[in-house]
C-alpha positions as a Markdown table, in Angstrom:
| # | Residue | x | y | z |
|---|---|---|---|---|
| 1 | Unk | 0.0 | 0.0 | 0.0 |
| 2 | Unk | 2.9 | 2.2 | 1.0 |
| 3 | Unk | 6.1 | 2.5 | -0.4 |
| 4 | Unk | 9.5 | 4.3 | -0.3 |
| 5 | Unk | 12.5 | 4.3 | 1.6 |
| 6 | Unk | 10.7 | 5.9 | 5.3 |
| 7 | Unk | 9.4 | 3.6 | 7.6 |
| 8 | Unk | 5.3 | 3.6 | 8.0 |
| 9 | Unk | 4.1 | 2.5 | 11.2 |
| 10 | Unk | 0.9 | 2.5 | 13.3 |
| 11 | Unk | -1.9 | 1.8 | 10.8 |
| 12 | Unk | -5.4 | 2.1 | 11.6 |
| 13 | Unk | -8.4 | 1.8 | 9.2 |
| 14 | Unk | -11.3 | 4.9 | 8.9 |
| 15 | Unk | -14.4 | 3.8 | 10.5 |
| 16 | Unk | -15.7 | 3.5 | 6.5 |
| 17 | Unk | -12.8 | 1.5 | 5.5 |
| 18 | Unk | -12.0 | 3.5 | 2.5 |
| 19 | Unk | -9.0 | 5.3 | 4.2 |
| 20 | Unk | -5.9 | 4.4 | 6.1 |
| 21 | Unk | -3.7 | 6.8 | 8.8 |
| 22 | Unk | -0.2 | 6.1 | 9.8 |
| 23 | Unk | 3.1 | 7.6 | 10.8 |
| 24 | Unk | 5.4 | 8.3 | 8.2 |
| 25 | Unk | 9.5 | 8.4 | 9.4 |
| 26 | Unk | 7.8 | 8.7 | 13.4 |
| 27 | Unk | 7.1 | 12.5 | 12.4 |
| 28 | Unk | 4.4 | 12.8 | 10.1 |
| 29 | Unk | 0.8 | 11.8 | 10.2 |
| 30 | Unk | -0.4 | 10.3 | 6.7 |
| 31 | Unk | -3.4 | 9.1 | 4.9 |
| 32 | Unk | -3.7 | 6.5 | 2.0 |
| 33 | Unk | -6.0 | 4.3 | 0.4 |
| 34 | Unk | -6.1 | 1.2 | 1.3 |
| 35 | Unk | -5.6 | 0.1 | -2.1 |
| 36 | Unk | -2.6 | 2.0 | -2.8 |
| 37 | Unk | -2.3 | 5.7 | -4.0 |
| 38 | Unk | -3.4 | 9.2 | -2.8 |
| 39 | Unk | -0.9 | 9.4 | 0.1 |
| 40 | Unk | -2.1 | 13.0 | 1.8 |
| 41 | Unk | 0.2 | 14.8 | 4.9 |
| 42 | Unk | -1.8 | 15.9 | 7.9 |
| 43 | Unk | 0.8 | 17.4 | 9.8 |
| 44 | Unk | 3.2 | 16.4 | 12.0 |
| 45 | Unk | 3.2 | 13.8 | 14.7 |
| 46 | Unk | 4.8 | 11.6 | 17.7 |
| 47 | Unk | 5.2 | 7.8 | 16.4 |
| 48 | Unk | 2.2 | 6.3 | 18.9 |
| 49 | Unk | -1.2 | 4.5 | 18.4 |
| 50 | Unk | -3.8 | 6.7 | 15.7 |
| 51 | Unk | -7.7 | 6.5 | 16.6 |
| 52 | Unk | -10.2 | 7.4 | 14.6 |
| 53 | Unk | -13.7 | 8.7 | 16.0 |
| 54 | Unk | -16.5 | 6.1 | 15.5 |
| 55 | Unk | -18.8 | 7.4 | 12.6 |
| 56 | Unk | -16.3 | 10.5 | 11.8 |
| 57 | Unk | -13.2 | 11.9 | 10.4 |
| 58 | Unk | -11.6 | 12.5 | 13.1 |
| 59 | Unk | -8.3 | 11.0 | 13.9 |
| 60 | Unk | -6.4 | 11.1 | 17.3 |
| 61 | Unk | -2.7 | 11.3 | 17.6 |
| 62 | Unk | 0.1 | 12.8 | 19.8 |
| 63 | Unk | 2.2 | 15.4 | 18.9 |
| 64 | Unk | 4.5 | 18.0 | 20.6 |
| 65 | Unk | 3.2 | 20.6 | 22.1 |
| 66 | Unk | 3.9 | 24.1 | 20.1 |
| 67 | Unk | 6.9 | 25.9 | 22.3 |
| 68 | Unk | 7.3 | 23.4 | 25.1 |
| 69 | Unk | 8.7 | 20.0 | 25.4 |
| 70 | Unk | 5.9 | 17.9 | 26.0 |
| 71 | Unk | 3.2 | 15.5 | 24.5 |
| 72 | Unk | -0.1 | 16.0 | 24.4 |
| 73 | Unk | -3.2 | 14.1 | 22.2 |
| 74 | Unk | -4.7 | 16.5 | 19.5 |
| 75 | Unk | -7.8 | 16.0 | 17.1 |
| 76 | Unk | -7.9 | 16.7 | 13.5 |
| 77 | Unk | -10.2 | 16.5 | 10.7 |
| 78 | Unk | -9.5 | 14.3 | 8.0 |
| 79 | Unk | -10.9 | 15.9 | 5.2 |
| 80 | Unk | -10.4 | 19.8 | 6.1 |
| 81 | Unk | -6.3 | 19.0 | 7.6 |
| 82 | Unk | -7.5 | 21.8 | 10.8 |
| 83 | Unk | -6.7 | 20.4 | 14.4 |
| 84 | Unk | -7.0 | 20.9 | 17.9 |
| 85 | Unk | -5.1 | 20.3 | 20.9 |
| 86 | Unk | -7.5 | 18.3 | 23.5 |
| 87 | Unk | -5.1 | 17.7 | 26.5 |
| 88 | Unk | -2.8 | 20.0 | 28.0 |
| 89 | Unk | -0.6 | 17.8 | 30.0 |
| 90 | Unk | 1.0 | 19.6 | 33.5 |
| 91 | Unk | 4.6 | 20.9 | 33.3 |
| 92 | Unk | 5.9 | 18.0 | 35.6 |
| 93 | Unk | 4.5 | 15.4 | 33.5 |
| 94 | Unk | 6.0 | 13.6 | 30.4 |
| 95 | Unk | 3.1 | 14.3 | 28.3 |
| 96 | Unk | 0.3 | 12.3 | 27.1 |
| 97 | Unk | -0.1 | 9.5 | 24.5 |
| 98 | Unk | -1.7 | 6.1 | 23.5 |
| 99 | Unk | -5.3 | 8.2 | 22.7 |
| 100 | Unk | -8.4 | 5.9 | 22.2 |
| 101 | Unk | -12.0 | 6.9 | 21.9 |
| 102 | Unk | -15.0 | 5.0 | 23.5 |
| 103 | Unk | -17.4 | 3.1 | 20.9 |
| 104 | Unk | -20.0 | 6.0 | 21.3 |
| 105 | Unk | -17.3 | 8.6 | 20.2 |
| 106 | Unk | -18.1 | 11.1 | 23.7 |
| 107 | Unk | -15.1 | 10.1 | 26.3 |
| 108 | Unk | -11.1 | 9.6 | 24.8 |
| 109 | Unk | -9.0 | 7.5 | 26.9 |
| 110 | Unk | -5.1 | 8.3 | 27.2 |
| 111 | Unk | -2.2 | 7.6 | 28.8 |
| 112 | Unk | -0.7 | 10.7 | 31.1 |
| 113 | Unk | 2.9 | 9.8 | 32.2 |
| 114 | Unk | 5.0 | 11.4 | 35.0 |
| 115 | Unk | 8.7 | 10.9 | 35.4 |
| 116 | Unk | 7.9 | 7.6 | 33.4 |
| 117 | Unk | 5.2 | 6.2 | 35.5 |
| 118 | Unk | 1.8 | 6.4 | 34.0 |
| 119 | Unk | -2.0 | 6.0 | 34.1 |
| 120 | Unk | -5.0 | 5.8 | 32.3 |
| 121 | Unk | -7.4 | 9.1 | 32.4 |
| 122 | Unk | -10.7 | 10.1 | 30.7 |
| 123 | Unk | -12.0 | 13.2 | 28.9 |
| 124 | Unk | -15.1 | 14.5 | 27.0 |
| 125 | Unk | -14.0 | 14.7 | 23.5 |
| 126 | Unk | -15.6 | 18.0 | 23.2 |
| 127 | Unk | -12.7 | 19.0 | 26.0 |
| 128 | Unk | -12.8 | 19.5 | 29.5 |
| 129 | Unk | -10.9 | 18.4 | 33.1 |
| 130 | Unk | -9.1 | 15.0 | 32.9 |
| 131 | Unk | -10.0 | 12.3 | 35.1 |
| 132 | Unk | -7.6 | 10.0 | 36.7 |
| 133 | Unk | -9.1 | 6.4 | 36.2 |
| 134 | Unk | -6.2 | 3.8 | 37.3 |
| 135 | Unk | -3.5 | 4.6 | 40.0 |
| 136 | Unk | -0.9 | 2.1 | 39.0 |
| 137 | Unk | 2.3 | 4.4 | 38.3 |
| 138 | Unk | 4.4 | 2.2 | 36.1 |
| 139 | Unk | 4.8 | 1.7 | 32.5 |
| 140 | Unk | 2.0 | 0.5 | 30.0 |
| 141 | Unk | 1.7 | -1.2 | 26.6 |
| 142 | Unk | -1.7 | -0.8 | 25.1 |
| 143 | Unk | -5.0 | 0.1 | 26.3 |
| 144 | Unk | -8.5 | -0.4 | 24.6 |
| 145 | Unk | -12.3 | 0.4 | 25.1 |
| 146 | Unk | -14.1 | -2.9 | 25.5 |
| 147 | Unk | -17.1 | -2.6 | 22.9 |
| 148 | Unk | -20.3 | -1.7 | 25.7 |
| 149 | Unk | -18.5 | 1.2 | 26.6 |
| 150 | Unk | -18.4 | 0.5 | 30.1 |
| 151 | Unk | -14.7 | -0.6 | 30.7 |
| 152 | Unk | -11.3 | -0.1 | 28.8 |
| 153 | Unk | -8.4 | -3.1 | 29.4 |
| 154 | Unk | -5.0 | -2.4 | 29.1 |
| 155 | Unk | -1.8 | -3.8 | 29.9 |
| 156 | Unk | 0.5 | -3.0 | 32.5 |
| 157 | Unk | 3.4 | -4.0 | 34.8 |
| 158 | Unk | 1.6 | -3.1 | 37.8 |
| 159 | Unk | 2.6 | -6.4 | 39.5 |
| 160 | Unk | 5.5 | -6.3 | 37.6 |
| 161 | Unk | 5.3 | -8.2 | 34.0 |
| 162 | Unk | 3.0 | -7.0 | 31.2 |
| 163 | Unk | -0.6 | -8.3 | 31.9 |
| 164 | Unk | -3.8 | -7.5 | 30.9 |
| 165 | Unk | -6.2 | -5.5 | 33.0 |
| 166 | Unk | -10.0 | -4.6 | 33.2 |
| 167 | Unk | -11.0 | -1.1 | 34.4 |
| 168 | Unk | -14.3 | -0.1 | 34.9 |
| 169 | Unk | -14.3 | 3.4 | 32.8 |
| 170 | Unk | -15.5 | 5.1 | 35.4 |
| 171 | Unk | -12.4 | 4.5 | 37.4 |
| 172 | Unk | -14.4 | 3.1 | 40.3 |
| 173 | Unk | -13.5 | 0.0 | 42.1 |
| 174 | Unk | -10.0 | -1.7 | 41.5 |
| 175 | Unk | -8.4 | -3.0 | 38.0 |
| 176 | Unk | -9.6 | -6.7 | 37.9 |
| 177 | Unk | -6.8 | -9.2 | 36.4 |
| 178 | Unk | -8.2 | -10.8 | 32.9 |
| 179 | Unk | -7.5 | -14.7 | 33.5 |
| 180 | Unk | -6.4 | -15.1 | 30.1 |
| 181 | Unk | -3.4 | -12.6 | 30.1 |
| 182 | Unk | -0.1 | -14.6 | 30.7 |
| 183 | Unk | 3.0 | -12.4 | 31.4 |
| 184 | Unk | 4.3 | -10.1 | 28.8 |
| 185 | Unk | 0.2 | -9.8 | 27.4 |
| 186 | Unk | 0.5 | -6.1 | 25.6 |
| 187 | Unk | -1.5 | -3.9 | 23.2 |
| 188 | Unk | -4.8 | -5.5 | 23.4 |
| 189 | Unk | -7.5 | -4.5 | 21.4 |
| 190 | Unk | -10.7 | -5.5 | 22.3 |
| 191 | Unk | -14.1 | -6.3 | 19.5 |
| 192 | Unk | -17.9 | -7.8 | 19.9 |
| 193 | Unk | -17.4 | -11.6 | 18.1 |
| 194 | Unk | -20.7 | -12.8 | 16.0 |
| 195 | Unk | -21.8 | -14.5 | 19.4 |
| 196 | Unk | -21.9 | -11.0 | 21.1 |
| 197 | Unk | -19.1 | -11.6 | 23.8 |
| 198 | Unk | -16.4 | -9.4 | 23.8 |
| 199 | Unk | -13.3 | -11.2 | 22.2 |
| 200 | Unk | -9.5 | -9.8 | 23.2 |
| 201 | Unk | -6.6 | -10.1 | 20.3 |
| 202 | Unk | -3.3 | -9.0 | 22.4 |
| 203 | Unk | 0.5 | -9.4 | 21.7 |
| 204 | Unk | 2.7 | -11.5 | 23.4 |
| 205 | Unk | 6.5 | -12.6 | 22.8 |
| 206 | Unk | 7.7 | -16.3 | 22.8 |
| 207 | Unk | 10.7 | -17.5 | 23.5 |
| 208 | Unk | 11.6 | -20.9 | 22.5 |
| 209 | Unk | 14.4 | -22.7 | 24.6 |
């Protein structure tokens, strides 16, 4: 689909499925068909996961913030190329990345990372105050709305590998351990299956002896 000598990395289909996003090089934010051809520059943009809005064009991405040194998730519209900046991550913090919206498009999950410790927060997508959903403070790889809505799973070190977590998006109660998650579970991503259950494809390393 792509081609040429920069690397292209983090794809992720349009709600529609006529239209791809990526990261060009781990600075650029591009669109393509998915049948090759049209290649379109959005702007610029940190090398972490792309989200579109359910039903939109809408894309969410991280970028640096303009004049300080610091990440934060920003919004922009596919077809017109204008953005906006939705977080504006505290000057002790790292920044923010890893930006997922919720199945109904209203609430945009992220990761907000101090000193290298992080955790999971919610927003309105229309903007507004952050709010602190999981208190681990350590490193994650992934996180993902589960398809009601009503929790997002990601994976963490918490308890010191990578597992697989469930979080009620609320950010009430405690994480609850998904069974299935062996160590080194990362980047889930969570779908409905034909049945209706809510089926978890994740990535985990193997090494053979």
């Amino acid at each position: 689909i792509t081609s040429g000598h920069a690397s292209d990395t983090l794809p992720s289909w349009s709600p529609d499925g006529t239209q791809l996003a990526f990261v060009r090089h781990g600075k650029s934010l591009m669109l393509v068909s998915p049948i090759g051809g049209g290649e379109r520059t959005l702007g610029t943009a940190f090398p972490a996961f792309v989200s579109w809005a359910p039903n939109s064009n809408v894309i969410l991405y991280s970028d640096w913030m303009p004049d300080r040194n610091l990440l934060a998730v920003f919004a922009v519209d596919a077809r017109t190329g204008v953005k906006r900046e939705l977080t504006f991550p505290p000057e002790k913090s790292n920044g923010d990345t890893a930006a997922a919206l919720s199945p109904d498009g209203k609430q945009v999950a992220f990761l907000r990372c101090i000193v290298g410790n992080c955790d999971i927060y919610t927003m309105p997508l229309g903007g507004g105050r952050p709010r602190r959903i999981t208190h681990d403070e350590c490193s994650f790889s992934g996180l993902t709305w589960t398809p009601d809505g009503r929790s997002i799973v990601y994976s963490s070190r918490r308890r010191g590998s990578y597992m697989m977590w469930r979080m009620d998006a609320t950010g009430s109660g405690q994480p609850d351990q998904i069974p299935a998650s062996a160590d080194g579970a990362r980047f889930p991503m969570a779908a409905r299956s034909p049945s209706g259950h809510t089926r978890i494809v994740f990535e985990q390393h193997v090494h053979d002896s």
